[in-house]
CHARMM-style PDB file with segment names, atoms N, HN, CA, C and O in Angstrom:
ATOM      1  N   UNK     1       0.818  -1.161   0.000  1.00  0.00      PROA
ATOM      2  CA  UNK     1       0.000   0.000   0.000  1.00  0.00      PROA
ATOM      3  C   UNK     1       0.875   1.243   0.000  1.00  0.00      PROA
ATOM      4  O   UNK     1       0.281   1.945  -0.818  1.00  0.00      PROA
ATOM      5  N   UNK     2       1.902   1.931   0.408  1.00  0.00      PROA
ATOM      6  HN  UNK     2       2.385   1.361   1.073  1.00  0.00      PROA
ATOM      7  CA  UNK     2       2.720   2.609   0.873  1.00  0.00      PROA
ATOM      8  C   UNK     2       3.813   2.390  -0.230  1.00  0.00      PROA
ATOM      9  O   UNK     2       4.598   3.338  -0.215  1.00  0.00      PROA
ATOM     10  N   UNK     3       4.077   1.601  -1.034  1.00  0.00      PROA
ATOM     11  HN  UNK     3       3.439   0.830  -1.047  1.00  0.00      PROA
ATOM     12  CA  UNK     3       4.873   1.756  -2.330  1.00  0.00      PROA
ATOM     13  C   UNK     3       3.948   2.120  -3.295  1.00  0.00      PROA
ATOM     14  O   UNK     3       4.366   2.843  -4.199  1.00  0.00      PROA
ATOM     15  N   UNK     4       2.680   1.752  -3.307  1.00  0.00      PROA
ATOM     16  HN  UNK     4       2.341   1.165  -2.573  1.00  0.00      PROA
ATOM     17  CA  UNK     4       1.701   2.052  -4.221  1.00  0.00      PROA
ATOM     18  C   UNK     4       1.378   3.444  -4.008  1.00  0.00      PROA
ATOM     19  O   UNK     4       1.093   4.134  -4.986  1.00  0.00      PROA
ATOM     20  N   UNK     5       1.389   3.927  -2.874  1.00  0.00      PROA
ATOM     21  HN  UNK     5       1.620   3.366  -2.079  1.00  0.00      PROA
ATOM     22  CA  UNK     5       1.414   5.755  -2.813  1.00  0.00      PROA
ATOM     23  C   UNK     5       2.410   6.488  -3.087  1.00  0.00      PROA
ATOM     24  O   UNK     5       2.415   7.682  -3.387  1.00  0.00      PROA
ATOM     25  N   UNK     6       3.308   5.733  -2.979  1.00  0.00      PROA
ATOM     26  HN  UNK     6       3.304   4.763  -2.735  1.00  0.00      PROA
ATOM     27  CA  UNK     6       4.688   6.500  -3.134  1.00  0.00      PROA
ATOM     28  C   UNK     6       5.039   6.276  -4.648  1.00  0.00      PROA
ATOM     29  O   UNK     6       5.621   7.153  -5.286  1.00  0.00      PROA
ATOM     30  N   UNK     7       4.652   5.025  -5.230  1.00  0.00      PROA
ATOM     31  HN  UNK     7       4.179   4.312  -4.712  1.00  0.00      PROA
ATOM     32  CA  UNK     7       4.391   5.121  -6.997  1.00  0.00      PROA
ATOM     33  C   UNK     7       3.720   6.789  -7.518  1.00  0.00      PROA
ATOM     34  O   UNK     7       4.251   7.797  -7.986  1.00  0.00      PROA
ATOM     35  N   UNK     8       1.846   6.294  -7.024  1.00  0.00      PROA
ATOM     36  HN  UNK     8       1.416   5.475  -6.644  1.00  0.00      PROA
ATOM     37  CA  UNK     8       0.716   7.072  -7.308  1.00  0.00      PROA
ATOM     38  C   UNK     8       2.161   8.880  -7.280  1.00  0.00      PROA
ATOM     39  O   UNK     8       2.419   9.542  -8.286  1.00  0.00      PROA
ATOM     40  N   UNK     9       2.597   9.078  -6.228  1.00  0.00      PROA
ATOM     41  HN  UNK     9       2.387   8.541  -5.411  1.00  0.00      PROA
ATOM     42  CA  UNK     9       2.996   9.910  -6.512  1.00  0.00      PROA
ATOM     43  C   UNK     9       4.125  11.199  -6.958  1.00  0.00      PROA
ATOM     44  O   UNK     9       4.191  12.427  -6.991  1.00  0.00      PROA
ATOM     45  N   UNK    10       5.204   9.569  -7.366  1.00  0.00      PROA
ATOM     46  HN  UNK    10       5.151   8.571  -7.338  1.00  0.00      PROA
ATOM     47  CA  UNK    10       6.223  10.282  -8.132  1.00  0.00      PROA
ATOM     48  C   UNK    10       5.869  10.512  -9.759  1.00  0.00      PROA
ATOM     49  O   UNK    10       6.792  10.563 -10.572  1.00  0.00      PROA
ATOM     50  N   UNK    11       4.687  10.627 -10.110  1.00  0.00      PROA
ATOM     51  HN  UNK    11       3.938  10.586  -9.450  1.00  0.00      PROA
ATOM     52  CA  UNK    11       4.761  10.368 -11.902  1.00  0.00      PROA
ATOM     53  C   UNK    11       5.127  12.319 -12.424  1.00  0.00      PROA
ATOM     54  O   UNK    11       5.245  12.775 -13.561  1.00  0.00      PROA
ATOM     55  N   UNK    12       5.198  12.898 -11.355  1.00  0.00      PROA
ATOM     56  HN  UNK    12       5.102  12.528 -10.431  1.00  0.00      PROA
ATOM     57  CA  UNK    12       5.569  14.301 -12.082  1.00  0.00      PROA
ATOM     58  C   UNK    12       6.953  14.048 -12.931  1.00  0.00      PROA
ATOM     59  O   UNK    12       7.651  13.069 -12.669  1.00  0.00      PROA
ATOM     60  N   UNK    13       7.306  14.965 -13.942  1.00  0.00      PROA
ATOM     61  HN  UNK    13       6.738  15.761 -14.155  1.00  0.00      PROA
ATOM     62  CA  UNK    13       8.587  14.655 -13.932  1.00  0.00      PROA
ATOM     63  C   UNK    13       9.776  15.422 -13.430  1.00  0.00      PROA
ATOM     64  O   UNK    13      10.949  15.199 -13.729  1.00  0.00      PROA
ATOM     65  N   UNK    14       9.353  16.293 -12.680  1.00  0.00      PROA
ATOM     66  HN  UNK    14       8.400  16.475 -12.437  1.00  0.00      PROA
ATOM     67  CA  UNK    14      10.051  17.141 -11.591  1.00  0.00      PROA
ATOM     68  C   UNK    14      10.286  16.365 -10.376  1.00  0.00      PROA
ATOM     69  O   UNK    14       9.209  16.187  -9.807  1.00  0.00      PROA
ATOM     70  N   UNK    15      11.121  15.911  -9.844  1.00  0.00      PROA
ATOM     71  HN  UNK    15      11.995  16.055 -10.306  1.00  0.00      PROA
ATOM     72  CA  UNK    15      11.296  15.171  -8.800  1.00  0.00      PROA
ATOM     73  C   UNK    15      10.626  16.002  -7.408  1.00  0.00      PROA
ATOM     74  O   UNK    15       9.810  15.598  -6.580  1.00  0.00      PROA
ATOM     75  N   UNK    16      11.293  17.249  -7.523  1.00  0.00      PROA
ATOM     76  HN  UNK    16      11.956  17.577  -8.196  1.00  0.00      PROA
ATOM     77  CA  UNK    16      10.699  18.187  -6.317  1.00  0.00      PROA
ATOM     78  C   UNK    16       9.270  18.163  -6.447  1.00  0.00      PROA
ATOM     79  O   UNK    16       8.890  18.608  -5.364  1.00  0.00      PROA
ATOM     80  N   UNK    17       8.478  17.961  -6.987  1.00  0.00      PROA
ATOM     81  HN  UNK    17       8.787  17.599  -7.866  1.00  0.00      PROA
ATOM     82  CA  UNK    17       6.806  17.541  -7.113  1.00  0.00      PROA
ATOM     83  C   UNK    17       6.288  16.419  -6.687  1.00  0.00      PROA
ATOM     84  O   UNK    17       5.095  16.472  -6.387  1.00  0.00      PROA
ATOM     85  N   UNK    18       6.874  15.330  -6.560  1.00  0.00      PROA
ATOM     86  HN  UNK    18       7.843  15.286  -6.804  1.00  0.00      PROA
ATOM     87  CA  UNK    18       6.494  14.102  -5.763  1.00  0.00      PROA
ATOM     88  C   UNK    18       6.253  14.367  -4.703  1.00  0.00      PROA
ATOM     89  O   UNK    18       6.859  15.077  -3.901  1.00  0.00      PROA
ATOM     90  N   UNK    19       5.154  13.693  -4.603  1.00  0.00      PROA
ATOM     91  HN  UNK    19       4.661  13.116  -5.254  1.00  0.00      PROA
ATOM     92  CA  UNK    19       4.330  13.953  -3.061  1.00  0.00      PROA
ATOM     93  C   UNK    19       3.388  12.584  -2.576  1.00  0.00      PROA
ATOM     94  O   UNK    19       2.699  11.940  -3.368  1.00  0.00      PROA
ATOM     95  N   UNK    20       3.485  12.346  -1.403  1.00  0.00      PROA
ATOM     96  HN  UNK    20       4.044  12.870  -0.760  1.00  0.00      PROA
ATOM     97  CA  UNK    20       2.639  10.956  -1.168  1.00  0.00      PROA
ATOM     98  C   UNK    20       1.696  12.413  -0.126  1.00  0.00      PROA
ATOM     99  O   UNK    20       2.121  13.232   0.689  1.00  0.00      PROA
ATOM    100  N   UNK    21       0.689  12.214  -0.539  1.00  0.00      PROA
ATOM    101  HN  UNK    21       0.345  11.549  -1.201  1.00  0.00      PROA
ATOM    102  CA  UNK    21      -0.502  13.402   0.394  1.00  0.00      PROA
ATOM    103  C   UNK    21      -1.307  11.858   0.818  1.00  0.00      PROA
ATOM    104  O   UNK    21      -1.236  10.703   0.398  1.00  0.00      PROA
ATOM    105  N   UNK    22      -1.983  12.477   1.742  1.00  0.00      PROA
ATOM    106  HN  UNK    22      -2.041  13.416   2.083  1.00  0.00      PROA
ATOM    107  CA  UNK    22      -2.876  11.811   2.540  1.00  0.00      PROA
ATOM    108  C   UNK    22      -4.467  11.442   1.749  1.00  0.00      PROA
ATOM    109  O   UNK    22      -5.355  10.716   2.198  1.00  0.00      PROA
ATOM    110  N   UNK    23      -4.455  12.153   0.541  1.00  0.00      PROA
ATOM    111  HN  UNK    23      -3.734  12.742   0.177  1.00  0.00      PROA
ATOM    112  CA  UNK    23      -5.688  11.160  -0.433  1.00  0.00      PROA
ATOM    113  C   UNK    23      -5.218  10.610  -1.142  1.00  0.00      PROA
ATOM    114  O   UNK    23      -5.935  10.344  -2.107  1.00  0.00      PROA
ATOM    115  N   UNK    24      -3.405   9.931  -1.201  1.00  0.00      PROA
ATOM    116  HN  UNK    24      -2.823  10.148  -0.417  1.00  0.00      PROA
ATOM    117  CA  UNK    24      -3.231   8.933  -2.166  1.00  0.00      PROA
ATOM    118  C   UNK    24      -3.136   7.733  -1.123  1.00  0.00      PROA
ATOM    119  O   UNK    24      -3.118   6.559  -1.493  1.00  0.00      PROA
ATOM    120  N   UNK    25      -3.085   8.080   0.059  1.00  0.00      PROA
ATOM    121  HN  UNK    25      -3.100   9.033   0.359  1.00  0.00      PROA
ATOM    122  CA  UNK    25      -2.723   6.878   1.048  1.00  0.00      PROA
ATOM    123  C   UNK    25      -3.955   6.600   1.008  1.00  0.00      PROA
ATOM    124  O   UNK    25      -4.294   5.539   0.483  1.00  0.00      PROA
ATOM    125  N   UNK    26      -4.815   7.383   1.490  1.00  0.00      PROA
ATOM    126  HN  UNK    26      -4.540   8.244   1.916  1.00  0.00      PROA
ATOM    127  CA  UNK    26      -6.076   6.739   1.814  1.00  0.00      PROA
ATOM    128  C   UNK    26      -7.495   5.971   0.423  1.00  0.00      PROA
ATOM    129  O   UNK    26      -8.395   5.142   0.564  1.00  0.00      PROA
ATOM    130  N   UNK    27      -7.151   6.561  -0.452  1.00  0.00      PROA
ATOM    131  HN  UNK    27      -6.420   7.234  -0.567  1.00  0.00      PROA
ATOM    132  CA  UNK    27      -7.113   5.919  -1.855  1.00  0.00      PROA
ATOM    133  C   UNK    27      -6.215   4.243  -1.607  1.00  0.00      PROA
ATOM    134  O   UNK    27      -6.892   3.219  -1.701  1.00  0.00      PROA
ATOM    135  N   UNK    28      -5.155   4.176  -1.392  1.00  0.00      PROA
ATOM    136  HN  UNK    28      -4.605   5.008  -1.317  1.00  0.00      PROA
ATOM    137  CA  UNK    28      -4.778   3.039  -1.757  1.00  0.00      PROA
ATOM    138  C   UNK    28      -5.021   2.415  -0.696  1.00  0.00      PROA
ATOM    139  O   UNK    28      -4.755   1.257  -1.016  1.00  0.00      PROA
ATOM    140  N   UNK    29      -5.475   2.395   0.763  1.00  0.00      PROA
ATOM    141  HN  UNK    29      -5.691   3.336   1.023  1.00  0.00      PROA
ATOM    142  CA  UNK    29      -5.469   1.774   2.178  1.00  0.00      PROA
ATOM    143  C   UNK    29      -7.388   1.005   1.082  1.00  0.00      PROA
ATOM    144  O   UNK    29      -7.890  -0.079   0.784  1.00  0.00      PROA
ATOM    145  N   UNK    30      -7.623   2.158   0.964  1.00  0.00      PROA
ATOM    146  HN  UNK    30      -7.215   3.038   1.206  1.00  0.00      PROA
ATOM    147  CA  UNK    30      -9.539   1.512  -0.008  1.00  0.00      PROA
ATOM    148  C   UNK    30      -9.133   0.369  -1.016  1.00  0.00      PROA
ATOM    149  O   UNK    30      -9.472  -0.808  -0.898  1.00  0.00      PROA
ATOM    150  N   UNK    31      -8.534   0.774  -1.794  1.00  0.00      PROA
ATOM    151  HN  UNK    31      -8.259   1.731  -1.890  1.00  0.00      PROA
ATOM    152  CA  UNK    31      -7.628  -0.560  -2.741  1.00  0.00      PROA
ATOM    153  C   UNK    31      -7.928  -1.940  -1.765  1.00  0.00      PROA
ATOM    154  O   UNK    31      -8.894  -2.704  -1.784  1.00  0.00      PROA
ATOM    155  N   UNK    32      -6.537  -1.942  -0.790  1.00  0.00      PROA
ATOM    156  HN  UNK    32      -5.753  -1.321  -0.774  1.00  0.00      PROA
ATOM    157  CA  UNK    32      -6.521  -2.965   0.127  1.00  0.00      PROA
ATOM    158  C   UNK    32      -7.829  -3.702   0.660  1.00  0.00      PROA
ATOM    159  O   UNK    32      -7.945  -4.899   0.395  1.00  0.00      PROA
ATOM    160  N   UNK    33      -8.541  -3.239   1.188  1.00  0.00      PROA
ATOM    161  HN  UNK    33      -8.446  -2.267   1.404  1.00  0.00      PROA
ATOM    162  CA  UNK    33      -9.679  -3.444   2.235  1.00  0.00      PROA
ATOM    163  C   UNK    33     -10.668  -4.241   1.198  1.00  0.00      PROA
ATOM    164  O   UNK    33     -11.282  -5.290   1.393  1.00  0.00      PROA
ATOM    165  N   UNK    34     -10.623  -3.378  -0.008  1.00  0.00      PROA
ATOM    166  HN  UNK    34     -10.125  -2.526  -0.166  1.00  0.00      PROA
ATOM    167  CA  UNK    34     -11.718  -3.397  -1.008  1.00  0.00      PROA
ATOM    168  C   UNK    34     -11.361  -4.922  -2.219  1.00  0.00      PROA
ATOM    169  O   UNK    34     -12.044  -5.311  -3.167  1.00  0.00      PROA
ATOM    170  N   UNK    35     -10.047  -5.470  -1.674  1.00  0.00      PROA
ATOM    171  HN  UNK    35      -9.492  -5.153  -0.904  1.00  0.00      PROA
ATOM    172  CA  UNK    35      -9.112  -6.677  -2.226  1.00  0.00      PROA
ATOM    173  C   UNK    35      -9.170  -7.554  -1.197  1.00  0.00      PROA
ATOM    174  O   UNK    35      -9.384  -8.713  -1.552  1.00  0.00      PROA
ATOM    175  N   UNK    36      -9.029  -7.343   0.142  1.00  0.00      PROA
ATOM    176  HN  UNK    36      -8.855  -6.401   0.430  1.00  0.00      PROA
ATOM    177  CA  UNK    36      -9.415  -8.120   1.102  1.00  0.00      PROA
ATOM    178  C   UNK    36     -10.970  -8.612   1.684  1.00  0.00      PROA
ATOM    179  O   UNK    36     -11.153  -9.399   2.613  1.00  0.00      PROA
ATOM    180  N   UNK    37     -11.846  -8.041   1.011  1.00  0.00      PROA
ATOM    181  HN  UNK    37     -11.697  -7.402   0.257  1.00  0.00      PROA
ATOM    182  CA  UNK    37     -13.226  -8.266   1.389  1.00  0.00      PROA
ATOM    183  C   UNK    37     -13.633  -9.025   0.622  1.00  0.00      PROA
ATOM    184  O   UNK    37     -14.331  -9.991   0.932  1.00  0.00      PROA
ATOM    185  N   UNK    38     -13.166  -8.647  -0.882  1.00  0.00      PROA
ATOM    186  HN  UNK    38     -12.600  -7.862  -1.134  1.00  0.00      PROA
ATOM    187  CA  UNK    38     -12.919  -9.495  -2.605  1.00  0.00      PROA
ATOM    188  C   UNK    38     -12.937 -10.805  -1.987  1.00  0.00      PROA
ATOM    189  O   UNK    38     -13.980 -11.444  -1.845  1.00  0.00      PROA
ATOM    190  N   UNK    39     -11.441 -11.342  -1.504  1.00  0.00      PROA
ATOM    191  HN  UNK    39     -10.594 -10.823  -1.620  1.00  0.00      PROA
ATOM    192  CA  UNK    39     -10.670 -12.188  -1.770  1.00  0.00      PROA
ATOM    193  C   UNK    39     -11.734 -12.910  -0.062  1.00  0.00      PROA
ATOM    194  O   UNK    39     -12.339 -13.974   0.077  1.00  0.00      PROA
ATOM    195  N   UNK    40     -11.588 -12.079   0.636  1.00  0.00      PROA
ATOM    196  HN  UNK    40     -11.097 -11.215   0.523  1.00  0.00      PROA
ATOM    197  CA  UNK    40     -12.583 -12.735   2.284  1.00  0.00      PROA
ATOM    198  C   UNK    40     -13.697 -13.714   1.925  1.00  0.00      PROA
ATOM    199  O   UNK    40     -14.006 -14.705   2.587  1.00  0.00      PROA
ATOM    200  N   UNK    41     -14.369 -13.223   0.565  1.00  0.00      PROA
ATOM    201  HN  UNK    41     -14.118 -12.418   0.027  1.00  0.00      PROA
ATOM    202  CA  UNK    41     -15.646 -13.616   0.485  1.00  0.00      PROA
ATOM    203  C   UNK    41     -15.954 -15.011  -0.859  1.00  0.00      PROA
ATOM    204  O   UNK    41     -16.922 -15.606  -1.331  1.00  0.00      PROA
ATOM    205  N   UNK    42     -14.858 -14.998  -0.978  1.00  0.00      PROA
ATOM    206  HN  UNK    42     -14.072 -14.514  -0.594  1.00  0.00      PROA
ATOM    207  CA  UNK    42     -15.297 -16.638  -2.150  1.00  0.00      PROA
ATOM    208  C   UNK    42     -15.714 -17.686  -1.235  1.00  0.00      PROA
ATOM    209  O   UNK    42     -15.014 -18.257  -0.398  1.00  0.00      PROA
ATOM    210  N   UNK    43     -16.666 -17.828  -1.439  1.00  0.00      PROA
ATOM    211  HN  UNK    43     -17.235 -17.364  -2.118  1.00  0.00      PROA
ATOM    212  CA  UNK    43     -17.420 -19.284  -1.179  1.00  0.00      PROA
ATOM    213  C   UNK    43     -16.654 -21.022  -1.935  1.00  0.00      PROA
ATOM    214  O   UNK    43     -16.104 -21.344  -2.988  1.00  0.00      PROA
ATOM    215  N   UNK    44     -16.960 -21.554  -0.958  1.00  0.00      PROA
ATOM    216  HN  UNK    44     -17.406 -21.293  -0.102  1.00  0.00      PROA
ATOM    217  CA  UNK    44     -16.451 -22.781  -1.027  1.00  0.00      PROA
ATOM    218  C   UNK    44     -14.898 -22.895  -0.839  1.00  0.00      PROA
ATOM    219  O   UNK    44     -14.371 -24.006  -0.891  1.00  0.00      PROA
ATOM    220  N   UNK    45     -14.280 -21.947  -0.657  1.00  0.00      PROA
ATOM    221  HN  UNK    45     -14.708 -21.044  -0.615  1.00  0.00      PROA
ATOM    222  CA  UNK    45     -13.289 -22.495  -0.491  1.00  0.00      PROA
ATOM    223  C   UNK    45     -12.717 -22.177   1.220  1.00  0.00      PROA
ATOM    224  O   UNK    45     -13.300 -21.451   2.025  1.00  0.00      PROA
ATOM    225  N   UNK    46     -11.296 -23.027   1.492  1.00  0.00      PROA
ATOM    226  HN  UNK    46     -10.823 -23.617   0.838  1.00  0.00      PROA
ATOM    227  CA  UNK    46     -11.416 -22.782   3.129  1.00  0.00      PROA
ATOM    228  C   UNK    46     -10.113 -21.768   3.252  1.00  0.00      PROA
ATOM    229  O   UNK    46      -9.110 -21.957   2.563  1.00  0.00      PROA
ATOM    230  N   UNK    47     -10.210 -20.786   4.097  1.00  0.00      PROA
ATOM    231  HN  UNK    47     -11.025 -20.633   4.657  1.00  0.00      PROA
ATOM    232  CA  UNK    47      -8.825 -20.333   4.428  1.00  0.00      PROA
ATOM    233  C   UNK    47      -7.751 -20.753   5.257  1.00  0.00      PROA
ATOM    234  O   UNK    47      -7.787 -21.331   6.344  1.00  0.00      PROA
ATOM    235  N   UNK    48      -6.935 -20.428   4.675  1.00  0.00      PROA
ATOM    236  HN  UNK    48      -6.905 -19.958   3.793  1.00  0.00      PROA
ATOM    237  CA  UNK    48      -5.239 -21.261   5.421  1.00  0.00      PROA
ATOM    238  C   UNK    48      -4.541 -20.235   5.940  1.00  0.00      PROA
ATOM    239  O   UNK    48      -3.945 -19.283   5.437  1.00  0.00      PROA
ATOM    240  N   UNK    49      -4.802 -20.760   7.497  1.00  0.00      PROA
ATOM    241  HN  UNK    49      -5.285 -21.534   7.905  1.00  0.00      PROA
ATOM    242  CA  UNK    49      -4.120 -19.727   8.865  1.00  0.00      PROA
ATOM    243  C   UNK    49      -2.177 -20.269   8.508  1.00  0.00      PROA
ATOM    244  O   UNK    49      -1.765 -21.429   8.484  1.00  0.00      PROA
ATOM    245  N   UNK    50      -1.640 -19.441   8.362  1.00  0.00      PROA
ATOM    246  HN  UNK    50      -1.975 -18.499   8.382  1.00  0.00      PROA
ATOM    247  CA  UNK    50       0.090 -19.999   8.694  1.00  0.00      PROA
ATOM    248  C   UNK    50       0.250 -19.003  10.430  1.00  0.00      PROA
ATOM    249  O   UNK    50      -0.224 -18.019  10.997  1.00  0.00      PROA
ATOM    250  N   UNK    51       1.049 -19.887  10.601  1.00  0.00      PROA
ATOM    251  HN  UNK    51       1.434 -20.687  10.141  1.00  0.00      PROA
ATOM    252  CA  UNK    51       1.343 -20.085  11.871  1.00  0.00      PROA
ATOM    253  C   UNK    51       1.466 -21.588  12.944  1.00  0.00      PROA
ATOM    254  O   UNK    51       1.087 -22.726  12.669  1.00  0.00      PROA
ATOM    255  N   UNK    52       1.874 -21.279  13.725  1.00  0.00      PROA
ATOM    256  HN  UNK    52       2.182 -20.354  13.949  1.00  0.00      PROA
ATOM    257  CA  UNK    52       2.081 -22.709  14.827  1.00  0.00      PROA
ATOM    258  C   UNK    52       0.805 -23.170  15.255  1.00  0.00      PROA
ATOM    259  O   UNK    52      -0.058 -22.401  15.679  1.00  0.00      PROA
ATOM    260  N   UNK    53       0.602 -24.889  15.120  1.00  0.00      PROA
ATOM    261  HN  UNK    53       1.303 -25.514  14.776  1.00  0.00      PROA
ATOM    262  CA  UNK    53      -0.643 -25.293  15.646  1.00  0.00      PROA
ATOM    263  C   UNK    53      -0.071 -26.021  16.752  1.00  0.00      PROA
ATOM    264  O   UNK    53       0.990 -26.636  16.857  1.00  0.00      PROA
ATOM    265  N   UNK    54      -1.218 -25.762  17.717  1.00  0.00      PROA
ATOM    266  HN  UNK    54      -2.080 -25.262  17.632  1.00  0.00      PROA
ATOM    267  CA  UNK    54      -0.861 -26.281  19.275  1.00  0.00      PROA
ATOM    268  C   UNK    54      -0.722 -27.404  19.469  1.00  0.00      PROA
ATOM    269  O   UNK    54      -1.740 -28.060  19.249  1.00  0.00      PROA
ATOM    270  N   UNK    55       0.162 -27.976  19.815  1.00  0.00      PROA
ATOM    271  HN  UNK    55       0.989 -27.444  19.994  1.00  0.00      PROA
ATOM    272  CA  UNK    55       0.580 -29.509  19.644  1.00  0.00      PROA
ATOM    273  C   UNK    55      -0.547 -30.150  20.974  1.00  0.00      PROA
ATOM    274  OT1 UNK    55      -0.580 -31.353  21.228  1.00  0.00      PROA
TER     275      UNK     55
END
């Protein structure tokens, strides 16, 4: 998310014009959420926790 703002806002071609402002973060934090709710919600299939299972 945070390389994707910092993409969104070097495309000037003045370097001193790059700017990550707070409606490209929050633009791309919506991306995320809006990919995670996507991806939360397929049916039939099961999700896979990584991490340690309690012996």
């Amino acid at each position: 998310m945070c390389v994707n703002a910092i993409h969104a806002g070097s495309t000037d071609a003045d370097p001193a014009k790059w700017k990550v402002t707070q409606e490209r973060m929050e633009r791309e934090i919506g991306k995320v959420k809006k990919a995670k709710a996507e991806h939360s919600g397929e049916k039939g299939k099961s999700r896979r926790r990584i991490g340690f299972q309690p012996s």
